[in-house]
Structure formats: C-alpha cells, structure tokens
N, C-alpha and C positions, 0 to 999 in steps of 0.2 A: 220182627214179629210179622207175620202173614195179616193178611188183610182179612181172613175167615175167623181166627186166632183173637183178632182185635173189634172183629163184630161181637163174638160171641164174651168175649170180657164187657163188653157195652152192655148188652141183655143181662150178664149177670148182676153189671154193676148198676141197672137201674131196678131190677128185682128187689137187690140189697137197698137201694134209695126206697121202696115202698113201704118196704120191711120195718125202717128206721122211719119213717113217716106214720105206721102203722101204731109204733111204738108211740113215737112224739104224741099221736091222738091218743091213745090207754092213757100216758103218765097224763099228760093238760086234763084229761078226764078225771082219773082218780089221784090227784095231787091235793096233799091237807095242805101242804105249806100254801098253794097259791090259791085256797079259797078261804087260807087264813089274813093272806093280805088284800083278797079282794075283798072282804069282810071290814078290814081293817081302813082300807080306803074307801068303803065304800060309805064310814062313819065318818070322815071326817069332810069329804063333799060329797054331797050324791052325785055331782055329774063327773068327778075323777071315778068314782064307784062303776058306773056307768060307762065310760071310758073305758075305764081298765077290761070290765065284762064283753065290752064290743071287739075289743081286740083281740082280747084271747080266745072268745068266738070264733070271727074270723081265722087265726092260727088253728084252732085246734078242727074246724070243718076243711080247712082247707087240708091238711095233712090229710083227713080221712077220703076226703075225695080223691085227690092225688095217690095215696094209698093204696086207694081200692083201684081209679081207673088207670094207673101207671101197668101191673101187671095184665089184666083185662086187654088193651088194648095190645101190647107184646105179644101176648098169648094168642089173638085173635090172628094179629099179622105172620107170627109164625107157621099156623095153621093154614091158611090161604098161600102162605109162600110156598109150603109141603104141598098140598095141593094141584097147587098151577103145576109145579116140577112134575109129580105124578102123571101129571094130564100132560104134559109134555113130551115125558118118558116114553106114553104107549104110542104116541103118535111116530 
C-alpha cells in the first residue's frame, strides 16, 4: 500500500471514529435502559447515583466533543494543505 493510499484510509478511518462517537453521544443520550439503572442506583445510595451520573457525563460530553472536533480539525488541515499546494503550484 502506497503511503498516499494509507493517509488517506487514516482520514477516512477517523471520520468513521467521529461518526461512531457521534453515535455513542445520541444512544448515552437517548438510552431508557441506562436512565433506568441510574434511577435505580441512584435509590439505593445517592452518592453511587451520583457516581454513576458523573461518569456517564463525562463519557457521553467527551464523545460529543471528540465527535464534533475530530472531523473539524481534518477538515481544516485538509483545506490549508489544498491551499499551501495551490500557492505553491502558481509560483
């Protein structure tokens, strides 16, 4: 596999990572089952309730950050690399 070949399988494959991250925030978001057991744990201690809530916080903001800024920043650096070549080209 070419070295261009294997860039560009990278860009796709962290696209696809965002994708799947993007996802991972919707379902942690709209999921019965895990706001059936944070519910559920969150009656039998308040501070495992608690617990449980901070973590999946954390997971589910983290995914949407990553998410969002995974393509964002590809996108940006692809366009600056078009660019610079461009400005390259006419010189």
């Amino acid at each position: 596999m070419s070295n261009s070949q294997n860039k560009k399988l990278k860009i796709v494959g962290l696209y696809v990572l965002s994708i799947a991250m993007l996802y991972g925030y919707w379902y942690l978001d709209n999921s019965t089952e895990l706001n059936d057991f944070l519910k559920k744990a969150d009656r039998v201690r308040s501070d495992w309730g608690f617990g449980f809530y901070a973590i999946v916080g954390l997971i589910q903001y983290g995914f949407l950050i990553a998410g969002i800024s995974i393509p964002l920043i590809l996108t940006t650096l692809i366009i600056i690399k078009k660019r610079k070549n461009a400005t390259q080209q006419r010189i």
